[in-house]
GUFIZA-742002 format. One line per 3 residues: for each residue x, y, z of C-alpha. Coordinates in Angstrom, 3 decimals. Layout:
// residues N
X Y Z | ... $
***
This chain:
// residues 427
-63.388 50.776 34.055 | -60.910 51.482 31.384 | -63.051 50.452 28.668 $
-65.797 53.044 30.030 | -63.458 55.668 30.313 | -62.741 55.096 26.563 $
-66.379 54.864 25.884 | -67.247 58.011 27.928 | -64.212 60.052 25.818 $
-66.010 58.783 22.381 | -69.422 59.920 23.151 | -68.124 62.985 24.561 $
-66.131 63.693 21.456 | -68.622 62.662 18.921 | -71.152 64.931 20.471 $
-68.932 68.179 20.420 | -68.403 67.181 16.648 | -72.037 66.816 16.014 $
-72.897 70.153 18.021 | -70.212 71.912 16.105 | -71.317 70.408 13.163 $
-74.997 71.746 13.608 | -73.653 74.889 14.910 | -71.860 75.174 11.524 $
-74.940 74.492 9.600 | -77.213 76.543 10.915 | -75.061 79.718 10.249 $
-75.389 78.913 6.512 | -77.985 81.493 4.782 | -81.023 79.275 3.544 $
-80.575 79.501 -0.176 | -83.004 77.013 -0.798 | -85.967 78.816 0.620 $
-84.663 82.838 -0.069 | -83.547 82.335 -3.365 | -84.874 81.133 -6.816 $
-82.051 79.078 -8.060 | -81.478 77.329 -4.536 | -77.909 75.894 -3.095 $
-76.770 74.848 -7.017 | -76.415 71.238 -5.666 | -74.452 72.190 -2.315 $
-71.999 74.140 -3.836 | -73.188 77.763 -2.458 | -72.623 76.185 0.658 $
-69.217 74.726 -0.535 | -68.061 78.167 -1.471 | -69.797 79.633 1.897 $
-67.796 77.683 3.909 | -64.743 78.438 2.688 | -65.243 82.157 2.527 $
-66.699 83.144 -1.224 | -70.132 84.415 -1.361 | -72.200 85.196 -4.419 $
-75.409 86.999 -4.662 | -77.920 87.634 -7.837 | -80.870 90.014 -7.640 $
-83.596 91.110 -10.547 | -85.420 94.184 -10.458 | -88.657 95.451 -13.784 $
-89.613 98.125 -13.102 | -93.049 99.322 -15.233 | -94.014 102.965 -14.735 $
-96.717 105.175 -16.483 | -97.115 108.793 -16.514 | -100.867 109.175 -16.612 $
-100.847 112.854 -16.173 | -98.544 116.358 -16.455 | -94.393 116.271 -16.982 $
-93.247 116.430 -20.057 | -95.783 114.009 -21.792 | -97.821 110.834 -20.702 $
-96.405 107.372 -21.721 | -95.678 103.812 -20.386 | -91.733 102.164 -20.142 $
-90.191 99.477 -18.673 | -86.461 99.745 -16.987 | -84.859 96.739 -15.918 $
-81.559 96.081 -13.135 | -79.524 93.258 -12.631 | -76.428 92.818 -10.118 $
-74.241 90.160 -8.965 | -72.591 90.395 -5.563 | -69.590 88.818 -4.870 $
-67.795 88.435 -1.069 | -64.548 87.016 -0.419 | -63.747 86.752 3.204 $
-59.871 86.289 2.969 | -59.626 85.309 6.708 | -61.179 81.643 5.696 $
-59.747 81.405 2.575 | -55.960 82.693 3.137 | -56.218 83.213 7.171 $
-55.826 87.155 6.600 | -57.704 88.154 9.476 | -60.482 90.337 9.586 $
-60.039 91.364 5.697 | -62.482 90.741 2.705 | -62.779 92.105 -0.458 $
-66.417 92.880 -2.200 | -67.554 93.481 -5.670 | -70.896 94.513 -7.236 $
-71.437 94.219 -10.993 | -74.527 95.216 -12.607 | -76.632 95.629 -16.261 $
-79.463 98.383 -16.535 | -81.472 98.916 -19.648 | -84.883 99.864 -20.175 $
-86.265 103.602 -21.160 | -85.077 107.440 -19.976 | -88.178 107.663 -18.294 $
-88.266 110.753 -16.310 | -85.949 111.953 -19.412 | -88.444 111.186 -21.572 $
-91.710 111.163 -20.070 | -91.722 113.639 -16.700 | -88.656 115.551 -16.602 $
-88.318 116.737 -12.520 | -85.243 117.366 -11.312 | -85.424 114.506 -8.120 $
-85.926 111.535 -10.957 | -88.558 109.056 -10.818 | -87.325 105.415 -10.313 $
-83.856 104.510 -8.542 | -82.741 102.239 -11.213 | -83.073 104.354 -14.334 $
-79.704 105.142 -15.050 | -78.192 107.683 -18.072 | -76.742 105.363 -20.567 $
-77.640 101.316 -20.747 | -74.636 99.687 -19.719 | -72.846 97.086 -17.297 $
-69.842 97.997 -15.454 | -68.679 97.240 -11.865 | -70.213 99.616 -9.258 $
-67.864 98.742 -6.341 | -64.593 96.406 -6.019 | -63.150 96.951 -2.941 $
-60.301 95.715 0.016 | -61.773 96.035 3.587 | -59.420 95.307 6.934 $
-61.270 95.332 10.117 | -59.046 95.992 13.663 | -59.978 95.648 17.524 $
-62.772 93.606 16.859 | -64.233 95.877 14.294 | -64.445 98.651 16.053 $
-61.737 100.015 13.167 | -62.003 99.419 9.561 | -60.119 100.530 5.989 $
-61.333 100.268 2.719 | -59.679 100.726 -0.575 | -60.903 100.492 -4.017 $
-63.901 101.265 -6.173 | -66.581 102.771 -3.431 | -69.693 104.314 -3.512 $
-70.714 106.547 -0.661 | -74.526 106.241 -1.049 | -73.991 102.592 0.241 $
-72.961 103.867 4.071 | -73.211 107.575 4.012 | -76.428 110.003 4.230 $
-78.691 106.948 4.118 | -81.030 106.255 6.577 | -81.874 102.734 6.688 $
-85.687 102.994 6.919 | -85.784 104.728 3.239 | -84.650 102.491 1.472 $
-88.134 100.745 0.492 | -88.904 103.373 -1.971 | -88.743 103.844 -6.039 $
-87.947 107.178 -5.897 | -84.327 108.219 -6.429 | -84.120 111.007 -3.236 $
-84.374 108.124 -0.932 | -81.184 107.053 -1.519 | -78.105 109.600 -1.947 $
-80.423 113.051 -1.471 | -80.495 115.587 -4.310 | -78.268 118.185 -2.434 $
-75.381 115.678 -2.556 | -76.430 113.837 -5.926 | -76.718 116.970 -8.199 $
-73.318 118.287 -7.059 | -69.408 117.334 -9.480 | -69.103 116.756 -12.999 $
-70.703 112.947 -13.546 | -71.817 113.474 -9.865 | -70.521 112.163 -6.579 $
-69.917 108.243 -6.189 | -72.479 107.185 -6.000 | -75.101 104.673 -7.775 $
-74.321 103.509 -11.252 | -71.419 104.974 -10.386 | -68.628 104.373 -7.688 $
-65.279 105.655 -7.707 | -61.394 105.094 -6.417 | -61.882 106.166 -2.714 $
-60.458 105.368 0.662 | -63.034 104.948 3.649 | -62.251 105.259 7.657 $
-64.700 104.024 9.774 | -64.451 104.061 13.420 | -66.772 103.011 16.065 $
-66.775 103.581 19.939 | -66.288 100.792 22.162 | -69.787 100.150 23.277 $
-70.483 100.684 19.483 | -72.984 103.584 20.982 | -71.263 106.244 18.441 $
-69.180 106.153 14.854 | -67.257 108.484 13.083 | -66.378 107.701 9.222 $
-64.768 109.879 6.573 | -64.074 108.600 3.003 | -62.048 110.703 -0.017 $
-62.896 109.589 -3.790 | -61.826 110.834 -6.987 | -63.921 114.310 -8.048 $
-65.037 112.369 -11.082 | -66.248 109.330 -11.037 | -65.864 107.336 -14.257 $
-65.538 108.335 -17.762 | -67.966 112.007 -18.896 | -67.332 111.133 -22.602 $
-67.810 107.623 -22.347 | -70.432 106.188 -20.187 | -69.995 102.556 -21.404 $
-68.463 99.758 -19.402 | -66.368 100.216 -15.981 | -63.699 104.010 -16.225 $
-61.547 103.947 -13.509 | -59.151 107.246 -14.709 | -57.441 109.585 -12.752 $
-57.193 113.116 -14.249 | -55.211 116.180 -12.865 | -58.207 118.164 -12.945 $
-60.738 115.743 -11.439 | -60.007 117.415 -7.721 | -60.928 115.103 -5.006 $
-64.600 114.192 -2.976 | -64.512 114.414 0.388 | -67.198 113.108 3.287 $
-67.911 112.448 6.657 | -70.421 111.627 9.130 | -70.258 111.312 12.678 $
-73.187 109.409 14.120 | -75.041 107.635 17.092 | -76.785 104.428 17.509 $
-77.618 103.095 20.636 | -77.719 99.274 21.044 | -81.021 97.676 19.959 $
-83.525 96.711 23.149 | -86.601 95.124 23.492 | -89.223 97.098 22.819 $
-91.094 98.600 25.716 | -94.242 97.686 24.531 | -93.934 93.824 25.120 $
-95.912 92.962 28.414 | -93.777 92.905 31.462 | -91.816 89.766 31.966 $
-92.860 88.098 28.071 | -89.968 87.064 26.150 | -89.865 87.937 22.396 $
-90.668 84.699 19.411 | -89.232 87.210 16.768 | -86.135 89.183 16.224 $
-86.846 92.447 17.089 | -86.729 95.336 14.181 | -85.743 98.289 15.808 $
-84.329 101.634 14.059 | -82.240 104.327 16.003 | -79.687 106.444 14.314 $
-78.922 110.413 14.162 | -76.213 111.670 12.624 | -74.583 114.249 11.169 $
-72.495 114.526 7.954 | -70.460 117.704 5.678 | -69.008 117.269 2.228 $
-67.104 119.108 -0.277 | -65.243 118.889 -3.393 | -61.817 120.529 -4.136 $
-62.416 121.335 -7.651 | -63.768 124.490 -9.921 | -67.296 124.521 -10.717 $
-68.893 127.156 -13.414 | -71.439 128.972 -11.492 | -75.064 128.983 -12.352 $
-75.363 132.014 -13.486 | -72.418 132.401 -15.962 | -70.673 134.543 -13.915 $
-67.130 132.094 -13.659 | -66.220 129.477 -11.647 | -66.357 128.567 -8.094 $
-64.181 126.857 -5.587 | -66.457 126.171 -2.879 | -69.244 122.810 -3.605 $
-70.206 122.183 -0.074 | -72.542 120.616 1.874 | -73.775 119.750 5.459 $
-76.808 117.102 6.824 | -78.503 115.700 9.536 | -80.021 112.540 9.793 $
-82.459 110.750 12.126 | -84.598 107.593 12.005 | -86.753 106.093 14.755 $
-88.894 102.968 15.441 | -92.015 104.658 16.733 | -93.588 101.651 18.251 $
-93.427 97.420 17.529 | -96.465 95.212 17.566 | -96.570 93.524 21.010 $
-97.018 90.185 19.524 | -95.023 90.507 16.566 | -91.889 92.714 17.655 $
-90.745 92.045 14.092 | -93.306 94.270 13.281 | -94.294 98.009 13.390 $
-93.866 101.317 12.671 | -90.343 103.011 11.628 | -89.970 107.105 10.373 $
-87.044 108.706 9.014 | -86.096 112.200 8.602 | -83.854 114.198 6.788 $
-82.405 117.462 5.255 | -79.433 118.975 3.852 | -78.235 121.742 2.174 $
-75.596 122.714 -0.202 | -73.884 126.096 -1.910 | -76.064 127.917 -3.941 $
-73.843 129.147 -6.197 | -72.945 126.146 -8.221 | -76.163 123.920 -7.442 $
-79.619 124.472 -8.736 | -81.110 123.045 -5.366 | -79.841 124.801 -2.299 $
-81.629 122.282 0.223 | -83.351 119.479 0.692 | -85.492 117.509 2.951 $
-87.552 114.294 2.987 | -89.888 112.702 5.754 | -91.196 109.240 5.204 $
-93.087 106.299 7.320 | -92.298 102.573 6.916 | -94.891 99.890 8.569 $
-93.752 96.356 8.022 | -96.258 93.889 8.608 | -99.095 96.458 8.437 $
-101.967 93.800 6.976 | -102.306 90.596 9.093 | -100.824 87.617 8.094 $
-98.389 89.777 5.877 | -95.863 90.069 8.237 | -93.063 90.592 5.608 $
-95.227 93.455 3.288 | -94.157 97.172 3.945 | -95.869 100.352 3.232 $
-94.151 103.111 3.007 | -95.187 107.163 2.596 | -93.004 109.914 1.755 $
-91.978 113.236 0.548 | -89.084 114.789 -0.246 | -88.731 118.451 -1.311 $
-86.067 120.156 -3.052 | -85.772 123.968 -3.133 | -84.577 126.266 -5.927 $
-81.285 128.261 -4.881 | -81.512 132.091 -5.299 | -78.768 131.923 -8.421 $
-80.960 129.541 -10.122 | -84.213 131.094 -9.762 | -83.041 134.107 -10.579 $
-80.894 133.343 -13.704 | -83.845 131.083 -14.676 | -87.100 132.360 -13.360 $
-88.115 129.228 -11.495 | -90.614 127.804 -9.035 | -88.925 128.228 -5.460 $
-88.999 124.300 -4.926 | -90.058 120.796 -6.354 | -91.896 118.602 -4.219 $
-92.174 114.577 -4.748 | -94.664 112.133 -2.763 | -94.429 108.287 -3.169 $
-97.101 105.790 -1.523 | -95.572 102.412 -2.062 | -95.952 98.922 -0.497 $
-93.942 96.007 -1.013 | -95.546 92.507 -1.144 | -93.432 89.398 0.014 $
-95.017 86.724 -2.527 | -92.170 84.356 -1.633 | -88.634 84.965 0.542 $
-87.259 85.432 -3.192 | -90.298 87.281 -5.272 | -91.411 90.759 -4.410 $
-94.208 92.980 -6.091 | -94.310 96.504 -4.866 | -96.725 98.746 -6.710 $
-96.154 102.812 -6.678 | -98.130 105.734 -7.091 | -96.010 109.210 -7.272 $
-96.601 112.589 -7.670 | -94.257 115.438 -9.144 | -95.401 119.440 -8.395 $
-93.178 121.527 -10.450 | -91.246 118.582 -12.599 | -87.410 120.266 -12.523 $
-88.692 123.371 -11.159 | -90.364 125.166 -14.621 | -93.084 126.896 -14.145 $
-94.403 126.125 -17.492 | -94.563 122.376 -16.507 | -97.684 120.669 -15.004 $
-97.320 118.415 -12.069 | -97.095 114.511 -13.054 | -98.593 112.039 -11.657 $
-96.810 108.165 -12.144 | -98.186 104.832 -11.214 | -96.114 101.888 -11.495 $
-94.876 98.609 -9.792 | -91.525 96.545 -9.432 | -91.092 93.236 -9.598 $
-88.075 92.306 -7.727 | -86.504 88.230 -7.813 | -83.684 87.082 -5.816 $
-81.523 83.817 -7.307 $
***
């Protein structure tokens, strides 16, 4: 009896082992299918395990202007980034704290410098001087089970502010931080190639229903005068960026469109968020009409994005919109609002359930000061078409046709029209 006893505490033991093992395993990401270059032998998993993370994405972009701007021509722009995650719990038991870097390259042409010339940009990776520098380094602490969190560091606010999730499947740069907000500062706000020293408060209620967040970054992020490499510099008269947002997202459910009582094979993708957000900076900006400088740059948005429906058999799949519009002061800013409305289907062509199509536009109007002082067209208006095939989990072509009605708002330009595609590898 004694001997089964022993037996009973050895099976019992070696299964919990085995089951935690498993359990274990199957919260590893699947490098070897998602990504090019694989597991490296084991030793993403290695690192995984013990907290470090590391991440590697590609993106060519080819684009054409085949008609209007500022003349017609072909270029290639190219992006590279590497992620790196260090959760400091696992690796020093520091709970509930990591810290995250992103380093990246761009090169490739100026092309809506040098080929369309609107005010909204073309392509979300064309940046104003080919360099590599570090886009965010940063120390997050979590509290209560996340429902509190503190960062510190190098930050960029287009990664969790203003940003509806939906949006970000297209080229165009308004999809992203929206013109309002991205025109505004000297070097602009933090935001993409840029991030800058901040501090970030992010609070969220306790059926995570509602957040509130609020971050504060340097007025100037990097180096004007030298664009080259990673500027971190604080100047007396850089003034100070400040944001917030105060949102709600109610918890994901399954859709209602599943028949009564049938239980879902997929994760379901469902999109719910409206929020609304106010920024200004603390510095002097010269006005846009000569006429001095001006204390108040100042903003306020709204944001809202919606799963319209999910295919019954595929809840994975289905339609997603996202709206928004914001507007800023007049007086220092050559747009004085903005708005964009876009549609995102994933899944749209059977047996591509991982493709998605997107349509879009985004507007930008001409402030008073600006038209005046410069006798402009009242807006510019952008439309992208897009749609993003899945060749493999790590290789995605997504082909994009664009047009541009009053490039930057001069009457004396003709509207562009830009075809293009990305080609986008994870490793």
């Amino acid at each position: 009896m004694h001997l089964l006893k022993k037996t009973i505490v050895v099976i019992a033991a070696t299964c919990a082992l085995s089951a935690q093992a498993m359990a274990e395993e199957a919260e590893l990401p699947n490098w070897q299918e998602d990504t090019l270059t694989g597991d490296w032998g084991g030793l993403r998993a290695d690192l995984y395990k013990k907290g470090i993370e590391l991440g590697f994405t590609h993106k060519s972009d080819v684009l054409a202007n085949v008609s209007g701007g500022l003349k017609r021509g072909v270029a290639w722009l190219g992006h590279t980034e590497a992620r790196f995650s260090f959760d400091l719990e696992k690796l020093w038991g520091w709970d509930g704290t990591t810290i995250y870097a992103v380093y990246h390259s761009d090169l490739g042409s100026k092309f809506n410098s040098n080929y369309v010339g609107g005010f909204m940009g073309v392509d979300n990776i064309e940046v104003g001087t080919n360099t590599a520098q570090f886009y965010q380094a940063y120390a997050q602490k979590n509290f209560l089970d996340n429902h509190i969190s503190v960062l510190a560091g190098l930050y960029a606010i287009d990664t969790e502010f203003y940003v509806p999730e939906t949006s970000g499947i297209f080229l165009q740069p308004p999809y992203g931080m929206a013109n309002e907000v991205a025109q505004a500062g000297i070097n602009g706000p933090a935001i993409f190639p840029l991030g800058a020293l901040a501090v970030r408060l992010k609070l969220k209620s306790p059926g995570e229903h509602f957040y509130a967040m609020a971050a504060l970054t340097d007025g100037v992020p990097g180096n004007p005068n030298d664009q080259h490499g990673t500027s971190i510099r604080l100047d007396k008269g850089d003034g100070t960026f400040f944001i917030a947002e105060f949102g709600y997202t109610p918890p994901k459910a399954v859709p209602p469109l599943l028949p009564a009582g049938a239980q879902a094979q997929e994760e379901t993708e469902t999109f719910n968020k409206t929020a609304i957000g106010y920024w200004r900076y603390s510095g002097q900006f010269d006005a846009i009409d000569g006429s001095g400088s001006r204390h108040r740059n100042q903003g306020i948005y709204l944001i809202a994005e919606r799963t319209l429906f999910n295919e019954k058999e595929h809840p994975s799949q289905g339609l997603a919109a996202f709206l928004r519009f914001g507007v800023a002061s007049d007086s220092v800013n050559q747009a004085d609002w903005s708005g964009s409305l876009g549609l995102r289907y994933r899944g749209l062509i059977a047996g591509r359930d991982d493709d998605i199509a997107g349509l879009a536009v985004t507007v930008n109007h001409a402030g008073n000061t600006y038209r005046q002082a410069n006798a402009s067209e009242s807006h510019e208006a952008n439309f992208e078409a897009t749609y993003r095939a899945q060749i493999t989990p790590y290789f995605a072509v997504q082909p994009s046709v664009q047009l541009i009605t009053n490039p930057n708002m001069d009457a004396s330009m003709k509207n562009a029209w830009v075809i293009g595609s990305r080609f986008e590898v994870e490793f």
